[in-house]
N, C-alpha and C positions, 0 to 999 in steps of 0.2 A: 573532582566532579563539580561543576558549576552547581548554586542555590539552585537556581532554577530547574534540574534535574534530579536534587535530591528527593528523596519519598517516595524512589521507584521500587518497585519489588526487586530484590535480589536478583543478578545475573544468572543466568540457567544456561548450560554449555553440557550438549552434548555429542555424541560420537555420528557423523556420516556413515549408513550406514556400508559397510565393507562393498558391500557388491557393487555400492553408487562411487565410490572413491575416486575411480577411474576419470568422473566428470569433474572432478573437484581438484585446488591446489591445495588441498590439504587433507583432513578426515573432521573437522568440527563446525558444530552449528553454537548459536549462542541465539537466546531469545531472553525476554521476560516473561511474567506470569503469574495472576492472581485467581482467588475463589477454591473450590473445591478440586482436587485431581476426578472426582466421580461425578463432576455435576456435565450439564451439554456444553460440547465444546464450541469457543469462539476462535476464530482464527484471524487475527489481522494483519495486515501487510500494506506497510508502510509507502510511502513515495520517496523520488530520489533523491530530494535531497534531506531525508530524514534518514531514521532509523529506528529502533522498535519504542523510544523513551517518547514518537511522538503519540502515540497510545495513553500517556498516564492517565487521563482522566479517565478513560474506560476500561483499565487497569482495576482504577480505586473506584471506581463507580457503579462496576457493570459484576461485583467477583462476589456479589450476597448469591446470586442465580445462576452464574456463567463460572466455566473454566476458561478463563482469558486469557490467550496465548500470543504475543506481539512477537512477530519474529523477526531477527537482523536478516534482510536479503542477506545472500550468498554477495560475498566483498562488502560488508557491511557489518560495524560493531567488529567481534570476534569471529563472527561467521567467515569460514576460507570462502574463498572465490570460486566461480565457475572458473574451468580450464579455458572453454571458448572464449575466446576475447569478439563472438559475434554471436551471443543465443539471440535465439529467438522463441516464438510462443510457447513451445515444445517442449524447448531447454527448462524455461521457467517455470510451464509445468510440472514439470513432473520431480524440478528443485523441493517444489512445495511437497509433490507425495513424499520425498526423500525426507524432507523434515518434520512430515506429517510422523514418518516411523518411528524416527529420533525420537520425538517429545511424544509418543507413547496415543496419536490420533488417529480415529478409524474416520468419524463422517464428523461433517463439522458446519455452523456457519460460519460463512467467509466473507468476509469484510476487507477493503482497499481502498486507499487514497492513492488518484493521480494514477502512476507509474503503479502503485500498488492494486490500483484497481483495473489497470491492462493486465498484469500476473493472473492477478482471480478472476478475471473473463476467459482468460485460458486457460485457467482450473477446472474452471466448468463447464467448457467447449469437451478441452478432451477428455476427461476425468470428471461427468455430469456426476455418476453415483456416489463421489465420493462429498459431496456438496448440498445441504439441506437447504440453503438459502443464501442468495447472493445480495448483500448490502453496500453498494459503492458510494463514494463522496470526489468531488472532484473529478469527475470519470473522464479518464482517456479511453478512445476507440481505436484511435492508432487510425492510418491513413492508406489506403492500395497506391497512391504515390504519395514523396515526398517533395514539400514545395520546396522550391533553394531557401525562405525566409526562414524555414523549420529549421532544414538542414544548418544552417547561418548557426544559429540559435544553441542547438546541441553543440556544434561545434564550439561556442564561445564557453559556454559550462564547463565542456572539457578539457580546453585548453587553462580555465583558472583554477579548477579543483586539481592539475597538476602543480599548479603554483603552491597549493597548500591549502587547507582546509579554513585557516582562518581570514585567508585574502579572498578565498572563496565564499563564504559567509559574511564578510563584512562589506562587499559590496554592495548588501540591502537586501529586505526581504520584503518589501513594500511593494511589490509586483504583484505577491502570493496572498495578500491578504487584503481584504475590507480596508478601505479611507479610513473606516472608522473604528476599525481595530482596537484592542487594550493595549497599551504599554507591554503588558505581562506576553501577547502572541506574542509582540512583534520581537520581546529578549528569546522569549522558548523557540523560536523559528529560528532567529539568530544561533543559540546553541546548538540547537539540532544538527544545520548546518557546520557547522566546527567540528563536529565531531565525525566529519563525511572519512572516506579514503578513494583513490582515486581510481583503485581496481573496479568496484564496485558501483561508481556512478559512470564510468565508462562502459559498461557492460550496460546499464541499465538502460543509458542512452543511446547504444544498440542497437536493442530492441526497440525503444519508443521511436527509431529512426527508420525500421523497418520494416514491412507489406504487411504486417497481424492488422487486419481491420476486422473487428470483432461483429459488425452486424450483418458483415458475409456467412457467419454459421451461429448466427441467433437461432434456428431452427432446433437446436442443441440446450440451451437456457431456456430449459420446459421447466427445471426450479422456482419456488418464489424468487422475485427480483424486486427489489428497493435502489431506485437512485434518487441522489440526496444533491441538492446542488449550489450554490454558494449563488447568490444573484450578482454579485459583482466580482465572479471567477476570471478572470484573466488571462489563465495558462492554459485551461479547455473550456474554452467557451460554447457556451450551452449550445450555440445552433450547432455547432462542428463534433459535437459529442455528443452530452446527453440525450437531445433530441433523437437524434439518428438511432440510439441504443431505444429508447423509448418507442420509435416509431417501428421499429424491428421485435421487439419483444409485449406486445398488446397488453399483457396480463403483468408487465412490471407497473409497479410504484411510483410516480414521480412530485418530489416535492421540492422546490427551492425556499431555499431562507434568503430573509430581505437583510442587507445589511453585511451580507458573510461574504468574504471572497475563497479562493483556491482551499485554505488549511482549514475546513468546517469545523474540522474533531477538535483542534484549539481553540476555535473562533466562538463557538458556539456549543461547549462542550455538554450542559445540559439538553441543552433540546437534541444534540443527536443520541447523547443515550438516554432520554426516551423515546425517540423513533425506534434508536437500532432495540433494544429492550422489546418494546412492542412488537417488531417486525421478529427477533429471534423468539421469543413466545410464539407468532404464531406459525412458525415452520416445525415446530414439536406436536402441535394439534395433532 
């Protein structure tokens, strides 16, 4: 394991649960996970071209108060893959209740980056009750068409993460983050990426390719909602996203950081745990 990933909590792998298995190419999930097993749980969920190690800081940060649980999407880390090689909102969904059983979670706040934060908009579209509070960064909405430049786009991802995971990461990660980024994002984004598989960011990109546009059934995210937004995001730029999810949901959050781009939770690892802190305190009121 690269420096840069060392000081995560221990790997945690468990069992699909049996009746789900049928959706899956295999029977296992694999996450991380810090703080109390009895305290309120935190649930995050990663973007595509990470996986659950890009959590640490809220891992080591957030685990005096929270049971923090990062999870490797399905094809991601040691997590088996979905069977469909085309989910959609649905699939994703109800992937997370599946892992919700596994790792031992009834109701939870939910937290996403990116592609992670399309999953948890449709955690809480179809699955509202099981959802105290929605915390996204980087937020995708997902589009009711897709433009050929998108399309372009996923397609080039997928065709290098078939090359291999390190030709796919070493292409740069300078897209994803702030000009003025640390050294330290821009190695841990690098890593992150290397440690991709190509099951699992095809599938994801998928989905991010397909009709889920989340402010079609904003009527449904009657939860607290926090979106968090990088001022110099790049990959979902604020008017094509964040906005839209803002101006569909009245009673959500919205706060942009100056200086941050696409990867906040790296970029700006204190101030978003204390947003995300403050906001998960006050969905327990």
């Amino acid at each position: 394991m690269s420096a840069r990933l060392s000081g995560l909590p221990e790997l945690r792998l468990g069992r699909i649960p049996v009746a789900a298995q049928t959706r899956y190419l295999g029977d296992r999930w694999s996450w991380l996970e810090s703080g109390s097993p009895s305290a309120p749980a935190l649930l995050l969920l990663h973007g595509i071209g990470a996986h659950a190690g890009y959590y640490r800081y809220q891992l080591a940060g957030l685990a005096d108060q929270w049971r923090v649980v990062a999870w490797n999407a399905p094809g991601y880390g040691l997590s088996d893959s979905l069977r469909t090689g085309t989910p959609g909102s649905t699939d994703y969904a109800q992937a997370v209740l599946d892992f919700a059983e596994a790792a031992g979670l009834d109701r939870f706040v939910l937290g996403g980056n990116s592609f992670g934060s399309a999953v948890a908009q449709a955690v809480a579209i179809h699955h509202p009750q099981r959802v105290q509070g929605l915390f996204l960064t980087g937020t995708g909405v997902g589009q009711r068409e897709l433009s050929p430049e998108r399309r372009e786009a996923y397609q080039r991802r997928i065709e290098r993460i078939r090359l291999g995971a390190y030709q796919y990461a070493d292409v740069g990660v300078d897209h994803l983050l702030a000009r003025s980024a640390s050294a330290a994002a821009r190695e841990l984004a690098t890593d992150l990426a290397r440690g991709l598989h190509a099951a699992g960011v095809e599938r994801a990109a998928a989905f991010r390719t397909g009709p889920f546009f989340s402010p079609d059934h904003a009527d449904r995210l009657t939860m607290p909602v926090c979106i968090v937004q990088g001022e110099e995001d790049r990959v979902n730029p604020r008017a094509s996203n964040a906005d839209l999810l803002a101006a569909a949901v009245p009673h959500a959050r919205f706060l942009e950081l100056a200086g941050v781009g696409h990867l906040v939770d790296i970029e700006a690892p204190d101030q978003v745990n204390a947003l995300l802190r403050q906001f998960a305190a006050s969905t327990q009121e």
